[in-house]
N, C-alpha and C positions, 0 to 999 in steps of 0.2 A: 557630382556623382557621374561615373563614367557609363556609357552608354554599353561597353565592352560586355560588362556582368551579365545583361538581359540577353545576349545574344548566345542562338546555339548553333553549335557547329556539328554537321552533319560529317562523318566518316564514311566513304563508301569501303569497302571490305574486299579486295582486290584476289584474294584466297584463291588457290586452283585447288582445293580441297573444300568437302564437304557433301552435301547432301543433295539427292534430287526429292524431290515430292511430286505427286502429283495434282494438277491443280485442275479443277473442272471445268466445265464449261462457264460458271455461273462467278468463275473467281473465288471459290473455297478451295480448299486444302480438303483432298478426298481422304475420311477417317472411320476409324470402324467405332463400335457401340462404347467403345471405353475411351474416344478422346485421343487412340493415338495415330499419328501418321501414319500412311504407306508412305515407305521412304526407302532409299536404299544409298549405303554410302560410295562418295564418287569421286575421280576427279572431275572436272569441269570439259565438256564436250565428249564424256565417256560414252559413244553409241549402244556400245555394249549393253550398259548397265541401265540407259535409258529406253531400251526395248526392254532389258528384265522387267523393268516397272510399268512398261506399257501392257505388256503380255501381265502380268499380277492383279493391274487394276482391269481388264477385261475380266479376268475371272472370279474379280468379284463383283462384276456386275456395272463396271463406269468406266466403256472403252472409250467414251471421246472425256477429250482432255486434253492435256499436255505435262509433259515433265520438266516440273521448272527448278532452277538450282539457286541453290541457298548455298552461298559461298562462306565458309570458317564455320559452321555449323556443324555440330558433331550428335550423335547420340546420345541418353546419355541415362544410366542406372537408377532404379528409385536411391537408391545409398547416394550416388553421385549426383544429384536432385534434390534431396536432403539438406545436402553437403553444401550446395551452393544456395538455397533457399537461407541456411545459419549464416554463410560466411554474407550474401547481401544484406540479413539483419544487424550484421556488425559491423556494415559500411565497408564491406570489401566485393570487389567485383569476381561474381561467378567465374567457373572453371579454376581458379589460381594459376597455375601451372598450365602454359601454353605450349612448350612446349612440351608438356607430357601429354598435353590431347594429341599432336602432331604424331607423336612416337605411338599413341594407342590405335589412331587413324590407319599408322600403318601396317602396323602389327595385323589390324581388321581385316585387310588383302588379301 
């Protein structure tokens, strides 16, 4: 038996698209009462958009932190959540269609 099977390969995700969060001091993901991010979608090293979310979480109360990016990560709709919770019960990998995130991504602009 090959030794190949047991082993996993880690991908890193190289994406200049995607999402900032922010993350606290403590190493969480700063979230409100229902579970979801403060996030806001980005490219990668957007100052812009990582002051929008600095100045957001100040006024909800968790100015120290940081805005960390989460690269090929998109938003994503309860329907479109749904949608990928059925297609991984049927052994297909969520989103389907990559590049139609790419084109939704930009569309978001």
């Amino acid at each position: 038996m090959s030794n190949r099977e047991n082993k996993l390969v880690v991908v890193e995700n190289k994406a200049q698209y995607g999402l900032y969060v922010w993350e606290l001091p403590n190493g969480e993901i700063f979230k409100d009462d229902d579970g979801n991010m403060l996030n806001v979608p980005s490219m990668q090293f957007d100052i812009k958009k990582m002051k929008a979310l600095a100045d957001a979480a100040a006024y909800y109360g968790q100015p120290e932190g940081r805005a960390l990016f989460m690269p090929g990560v998109g938003r994503a709709s309860e329907t479109q959540y749904a949608e990928d919770v059925e297609r991984m019960k049927s052994g297909l990998t969520p989103y389907g269609d990559t590049s139609n995130w790419r084109e939704l991504f930009k569309n978001a602009r």
